[in-house]
VOKELUM-401120 format. One record per residue: residue number from 1; residue in one letter; x, y, z of N, C-alpha, C in turn. Coordinates in nm, 4 decimals. Example, Ala and Ser with C-alpha at 12.3 -4.5 7.8 and 13.67 -1.06 7.14 Angstrom:
num,residu,n.east,n.north,n.up,ca.east,ca.north,ca.up,c.east,c.north,c.up
1,A,1.3190,-0.5690,0.7800,1.2300,-0.4500,0.7800,1.3200,-0.3300,0.7800;
2,S,1.2850,-0.2250,0.7080,1.3670,-0.1060,0.7140,1.2900,0.0030,0.7870;
This chain:
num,residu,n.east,n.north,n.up,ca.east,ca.north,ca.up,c.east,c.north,c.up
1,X,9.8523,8.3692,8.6560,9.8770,8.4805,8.5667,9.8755,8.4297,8.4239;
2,X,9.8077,8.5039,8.3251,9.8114,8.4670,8.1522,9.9124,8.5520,8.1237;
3,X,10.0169,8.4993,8.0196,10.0920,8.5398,7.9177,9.9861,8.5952,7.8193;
4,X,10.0250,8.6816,7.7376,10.0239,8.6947,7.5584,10.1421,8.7108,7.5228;
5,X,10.1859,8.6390,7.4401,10.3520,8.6757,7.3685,10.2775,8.6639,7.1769;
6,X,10.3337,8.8014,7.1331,10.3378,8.7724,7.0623,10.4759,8.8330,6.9761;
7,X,10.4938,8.7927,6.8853,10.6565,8.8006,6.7761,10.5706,8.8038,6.6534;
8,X,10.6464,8.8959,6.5601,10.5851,8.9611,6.4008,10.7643,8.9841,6.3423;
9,X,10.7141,8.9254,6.2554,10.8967,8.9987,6.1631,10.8501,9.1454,6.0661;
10,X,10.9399,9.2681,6.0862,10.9365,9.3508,6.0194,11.0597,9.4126,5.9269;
11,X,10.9907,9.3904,5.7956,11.1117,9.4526,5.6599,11.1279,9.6054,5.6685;
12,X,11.2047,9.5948,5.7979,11.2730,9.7414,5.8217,11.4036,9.7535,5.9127;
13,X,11.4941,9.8180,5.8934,11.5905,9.8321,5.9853,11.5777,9.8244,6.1183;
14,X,11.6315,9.7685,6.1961,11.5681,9.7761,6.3581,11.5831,9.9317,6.4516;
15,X,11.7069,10.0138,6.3211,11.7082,10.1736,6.4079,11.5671,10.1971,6.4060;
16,X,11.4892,10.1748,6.2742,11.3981,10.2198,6.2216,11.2869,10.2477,6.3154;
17,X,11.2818,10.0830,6.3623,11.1356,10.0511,6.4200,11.1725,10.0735,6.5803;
18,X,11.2678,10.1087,6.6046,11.3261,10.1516,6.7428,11.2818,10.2816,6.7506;
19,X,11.3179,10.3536,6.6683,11.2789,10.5212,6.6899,11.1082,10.5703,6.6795;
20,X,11.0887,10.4520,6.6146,10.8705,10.4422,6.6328,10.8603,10.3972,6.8003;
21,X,10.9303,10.2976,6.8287,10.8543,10.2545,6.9497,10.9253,10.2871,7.0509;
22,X,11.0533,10.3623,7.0552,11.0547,10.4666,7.1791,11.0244,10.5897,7.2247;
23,X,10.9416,10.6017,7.1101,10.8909,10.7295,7.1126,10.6761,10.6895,7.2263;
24,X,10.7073,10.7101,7.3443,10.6022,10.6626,7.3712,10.5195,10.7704,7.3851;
25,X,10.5217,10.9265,7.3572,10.4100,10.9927,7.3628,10.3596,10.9887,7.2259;
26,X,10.4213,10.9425,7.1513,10.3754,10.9239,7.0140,10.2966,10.7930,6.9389;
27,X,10.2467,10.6870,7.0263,10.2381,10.5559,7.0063,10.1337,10.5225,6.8872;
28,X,10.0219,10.6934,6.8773,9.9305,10.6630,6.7811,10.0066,10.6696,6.6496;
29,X,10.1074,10.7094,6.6044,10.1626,10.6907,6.4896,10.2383,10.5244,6.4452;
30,X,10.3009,10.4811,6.5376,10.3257,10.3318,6.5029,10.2085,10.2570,6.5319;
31,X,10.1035,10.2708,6.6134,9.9799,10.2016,6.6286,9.8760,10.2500,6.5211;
32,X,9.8705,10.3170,6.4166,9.7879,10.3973,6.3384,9.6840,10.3107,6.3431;
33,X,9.5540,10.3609,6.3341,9.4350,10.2313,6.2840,9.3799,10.1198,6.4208;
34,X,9.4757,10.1614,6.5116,9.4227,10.0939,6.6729,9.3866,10.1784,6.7193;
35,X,9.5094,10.2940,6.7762,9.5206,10.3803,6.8234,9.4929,10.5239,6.7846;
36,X,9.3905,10.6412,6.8266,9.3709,10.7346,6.7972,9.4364,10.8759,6.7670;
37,X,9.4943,10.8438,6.9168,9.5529,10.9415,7.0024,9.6080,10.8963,7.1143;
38,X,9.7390,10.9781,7.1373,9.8022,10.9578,7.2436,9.8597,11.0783,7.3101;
39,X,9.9121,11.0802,7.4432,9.9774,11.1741,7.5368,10.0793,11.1149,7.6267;
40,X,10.1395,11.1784,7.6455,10.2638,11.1789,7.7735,10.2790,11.2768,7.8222;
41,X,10.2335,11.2399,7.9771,10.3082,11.3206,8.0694,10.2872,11.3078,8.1949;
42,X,10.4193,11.3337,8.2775,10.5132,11.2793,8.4556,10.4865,11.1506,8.4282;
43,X,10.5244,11.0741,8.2893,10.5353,10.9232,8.3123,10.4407,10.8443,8.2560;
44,X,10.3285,10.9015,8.2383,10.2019,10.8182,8.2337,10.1404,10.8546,8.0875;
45,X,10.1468,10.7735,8.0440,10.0591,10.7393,7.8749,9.9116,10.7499,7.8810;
46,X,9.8395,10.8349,7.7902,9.7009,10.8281,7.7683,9.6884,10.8015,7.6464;
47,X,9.6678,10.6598,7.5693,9.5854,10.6531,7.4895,9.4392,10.6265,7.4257;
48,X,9.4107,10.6560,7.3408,9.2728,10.6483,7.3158,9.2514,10.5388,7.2231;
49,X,9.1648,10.4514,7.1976,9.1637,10.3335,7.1165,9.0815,10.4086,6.9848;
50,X,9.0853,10.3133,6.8810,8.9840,10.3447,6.7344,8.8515,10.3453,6.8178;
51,X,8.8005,10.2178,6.9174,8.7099,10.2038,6.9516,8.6544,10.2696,7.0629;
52,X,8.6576,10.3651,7.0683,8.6731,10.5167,7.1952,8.6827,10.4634,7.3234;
53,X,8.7963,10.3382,7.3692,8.8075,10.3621,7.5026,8.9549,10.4253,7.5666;
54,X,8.9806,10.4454,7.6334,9.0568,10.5335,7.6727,9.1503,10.4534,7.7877;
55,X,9.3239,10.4590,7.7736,9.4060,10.3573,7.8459,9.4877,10.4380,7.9100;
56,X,9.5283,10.4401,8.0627,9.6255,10.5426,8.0961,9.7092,10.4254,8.1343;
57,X,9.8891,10.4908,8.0802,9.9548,10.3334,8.1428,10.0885,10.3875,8.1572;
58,X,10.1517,10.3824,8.2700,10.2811,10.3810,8.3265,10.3827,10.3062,8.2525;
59,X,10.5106,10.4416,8.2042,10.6002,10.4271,8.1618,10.7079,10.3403,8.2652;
60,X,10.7509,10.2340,8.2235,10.8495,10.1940,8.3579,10.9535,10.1948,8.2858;
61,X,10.9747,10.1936,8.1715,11.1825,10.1791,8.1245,11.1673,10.2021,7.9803;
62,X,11.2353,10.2634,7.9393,11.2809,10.2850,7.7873,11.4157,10.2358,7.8011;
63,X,11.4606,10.1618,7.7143,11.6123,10.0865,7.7336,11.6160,10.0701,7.5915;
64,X,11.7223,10.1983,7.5899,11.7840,10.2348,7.4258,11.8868,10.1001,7.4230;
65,X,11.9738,10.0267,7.4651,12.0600,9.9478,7.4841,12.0191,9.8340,7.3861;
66,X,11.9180,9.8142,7.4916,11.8133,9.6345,7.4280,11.6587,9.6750,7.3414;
67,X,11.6656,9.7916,7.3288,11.5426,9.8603,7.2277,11.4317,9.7930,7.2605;
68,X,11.3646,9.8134,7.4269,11.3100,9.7206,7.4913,11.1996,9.8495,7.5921;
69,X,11.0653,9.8495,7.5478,11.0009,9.9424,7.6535,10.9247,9.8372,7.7640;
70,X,10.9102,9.9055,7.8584,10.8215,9.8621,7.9397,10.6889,9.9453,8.0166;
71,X,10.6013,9.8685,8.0089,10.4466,9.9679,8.0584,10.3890,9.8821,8.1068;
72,X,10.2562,9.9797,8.2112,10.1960,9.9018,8.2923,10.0396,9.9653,8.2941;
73,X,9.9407,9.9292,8.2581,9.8191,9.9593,8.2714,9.8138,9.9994,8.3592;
74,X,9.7039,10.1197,8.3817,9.6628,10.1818,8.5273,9.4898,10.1780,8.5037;
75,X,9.4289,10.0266,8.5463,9.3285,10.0368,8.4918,9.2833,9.8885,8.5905;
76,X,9.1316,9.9444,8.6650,9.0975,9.8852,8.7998,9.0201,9.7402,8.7466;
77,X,9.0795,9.7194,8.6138,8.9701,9.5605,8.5482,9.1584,9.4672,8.5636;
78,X,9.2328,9.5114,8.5796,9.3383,9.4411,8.6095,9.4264,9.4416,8.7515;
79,X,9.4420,9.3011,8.7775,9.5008,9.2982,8.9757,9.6429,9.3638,8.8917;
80,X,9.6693,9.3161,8.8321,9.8121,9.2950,8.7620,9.8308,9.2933,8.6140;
81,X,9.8758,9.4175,8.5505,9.9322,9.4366,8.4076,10.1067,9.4957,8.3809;
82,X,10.1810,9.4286,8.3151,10.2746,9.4361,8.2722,10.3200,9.4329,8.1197;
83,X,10.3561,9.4977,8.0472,10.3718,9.4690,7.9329,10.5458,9.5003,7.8400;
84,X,10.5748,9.4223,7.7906,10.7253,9.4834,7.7069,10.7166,9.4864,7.5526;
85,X,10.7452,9.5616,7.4962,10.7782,9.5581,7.3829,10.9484,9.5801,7.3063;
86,X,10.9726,9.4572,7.2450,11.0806,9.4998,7.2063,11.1526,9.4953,7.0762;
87,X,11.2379,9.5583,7.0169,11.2578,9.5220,6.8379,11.4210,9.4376,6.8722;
88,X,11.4136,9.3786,6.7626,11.5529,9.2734,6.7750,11.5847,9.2573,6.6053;
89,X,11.7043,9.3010,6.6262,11.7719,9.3453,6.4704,11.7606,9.1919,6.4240;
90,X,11.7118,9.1579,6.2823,11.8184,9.0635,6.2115,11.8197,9.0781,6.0549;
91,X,11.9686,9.1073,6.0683,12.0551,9.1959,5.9651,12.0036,9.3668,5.9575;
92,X,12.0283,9.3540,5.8790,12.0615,9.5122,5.8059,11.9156,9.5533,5.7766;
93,X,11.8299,9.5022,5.7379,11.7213,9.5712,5.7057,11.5448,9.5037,5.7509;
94,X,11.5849,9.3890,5.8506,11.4639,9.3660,5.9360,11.4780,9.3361,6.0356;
95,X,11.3495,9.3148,6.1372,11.3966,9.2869,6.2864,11.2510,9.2190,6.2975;
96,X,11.2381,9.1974,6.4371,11.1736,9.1390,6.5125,11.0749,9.2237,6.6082;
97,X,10.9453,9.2516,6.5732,10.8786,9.2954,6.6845,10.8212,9.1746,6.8238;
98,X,10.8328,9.1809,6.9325,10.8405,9.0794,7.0307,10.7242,9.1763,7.1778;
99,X,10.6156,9.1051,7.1623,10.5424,9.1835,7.2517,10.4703,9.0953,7.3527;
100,X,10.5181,9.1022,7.5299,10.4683,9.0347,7.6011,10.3874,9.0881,7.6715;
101,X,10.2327,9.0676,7.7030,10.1867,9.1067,7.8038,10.1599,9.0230,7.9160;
102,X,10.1400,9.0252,8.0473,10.1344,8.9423,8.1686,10.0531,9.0277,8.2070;
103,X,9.8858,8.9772,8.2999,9.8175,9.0152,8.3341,9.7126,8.8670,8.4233;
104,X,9.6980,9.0016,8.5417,9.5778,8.9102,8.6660,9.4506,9.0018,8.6575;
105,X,9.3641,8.9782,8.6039,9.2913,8.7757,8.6625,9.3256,8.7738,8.5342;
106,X,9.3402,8.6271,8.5058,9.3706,8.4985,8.3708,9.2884,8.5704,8.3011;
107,X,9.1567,8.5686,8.3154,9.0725,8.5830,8.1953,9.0796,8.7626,8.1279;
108,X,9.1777,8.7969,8.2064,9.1699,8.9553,8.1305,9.2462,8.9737,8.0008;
109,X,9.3534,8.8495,7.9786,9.3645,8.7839,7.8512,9.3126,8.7997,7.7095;
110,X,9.1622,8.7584,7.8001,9.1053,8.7268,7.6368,9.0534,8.8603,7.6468;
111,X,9.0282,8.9705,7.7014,8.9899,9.0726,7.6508,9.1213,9.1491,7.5419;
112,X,9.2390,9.1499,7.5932,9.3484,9.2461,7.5495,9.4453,9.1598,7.4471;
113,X,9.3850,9.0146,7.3789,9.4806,8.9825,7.2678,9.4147,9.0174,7.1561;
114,X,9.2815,9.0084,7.1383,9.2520,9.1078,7.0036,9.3254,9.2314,6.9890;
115,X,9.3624,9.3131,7.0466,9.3985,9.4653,7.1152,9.5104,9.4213,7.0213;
116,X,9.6576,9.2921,7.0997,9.7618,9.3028,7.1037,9.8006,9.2599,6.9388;
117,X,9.7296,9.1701,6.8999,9.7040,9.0851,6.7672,9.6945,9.1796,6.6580;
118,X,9.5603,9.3002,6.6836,9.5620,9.4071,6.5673,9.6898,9.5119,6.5599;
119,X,9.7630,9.5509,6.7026,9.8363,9.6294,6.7497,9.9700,9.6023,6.6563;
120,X,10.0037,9.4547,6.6732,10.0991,9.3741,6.5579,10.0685,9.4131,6.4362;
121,X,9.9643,9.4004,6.3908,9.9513,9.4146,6.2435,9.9427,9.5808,6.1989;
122,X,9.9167,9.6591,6.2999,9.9395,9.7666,6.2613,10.0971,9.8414,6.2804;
123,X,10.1767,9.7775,6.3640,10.3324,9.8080,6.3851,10.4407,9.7692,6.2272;
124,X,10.3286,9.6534,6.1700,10.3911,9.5964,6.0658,10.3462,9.6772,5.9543;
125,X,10.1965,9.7208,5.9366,10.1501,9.7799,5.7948,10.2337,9.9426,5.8338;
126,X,10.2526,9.9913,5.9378,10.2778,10.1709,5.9373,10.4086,10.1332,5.9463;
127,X,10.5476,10.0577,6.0029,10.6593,10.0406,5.9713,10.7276,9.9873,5.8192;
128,X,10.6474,9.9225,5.7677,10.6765,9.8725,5.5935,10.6457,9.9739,5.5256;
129,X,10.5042,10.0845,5.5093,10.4418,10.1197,5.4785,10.5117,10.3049,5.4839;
130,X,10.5822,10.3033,5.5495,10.6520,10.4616,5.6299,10.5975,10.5521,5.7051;
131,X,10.4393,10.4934,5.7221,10.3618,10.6132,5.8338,10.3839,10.6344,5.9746;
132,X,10.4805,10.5432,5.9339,10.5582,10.5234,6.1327,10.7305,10.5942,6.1493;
């Protein structure tokens, strides 16, 4: 199985960037510039990429507690996709975006860290920025 982990620091309150990323029918607004469009519903995420492909992916946990989501691709190029995203306060006015994905076969990796890499930089420009 390949990891992607990636961690970004964001100059924003962690309520802040909590209320962007538990909001998962809404993901094209904290993803702006990846992501097109999005939907929710009985569980299951449809988003649409900038680059018109289209991702349906199972909600497994929103955990207001540890400000920690979890999702799972529903998509037949992966044996196995798992993914978490989570924000982690430090202090008063930034936090920590922390995003793991785990996925089979190994090499499906290198398709989905460009994805995860721009995904970062857009959580950071629409959370600093207020479009999130």
């Amino acid at each position: 199985m390949a990891s992607v982990y990636r961690e970004i620091v964001v100059d924003v309150p962690a309520s802040r960037a909590w209320a962007a990323l538990q909001d998962m029918g809404r993901a094209d607004r904290l993803f702006a510039g990846v992501l097109v469009s999005c939907s929710l519903a009985e569980g299951v995420r449809t988003v649409e990429f900038a680059n018109g492909f289209v991702a349906k992916e199972r909600v497994i946990t929103v955990d207001h507690e540890r400000r920690r989501v979890v999702y799972s691709a529903l998509n037949e190029a992966f044996v196995h996709h798992s993914a978490t995203m989570q924000i982690v306060a430090e202090g008063d006015a930034r936090c920590r975006f922390v995003w793991t994905s785990d996925v089979l076969p190994e090499q499906a990796a290198d398709r989905i860290t460009p994805l995860i890499d721009a995904g970062c930089a857009a959580v950071k420009k629409n959370l600093e920025g207020g479009a999130a």
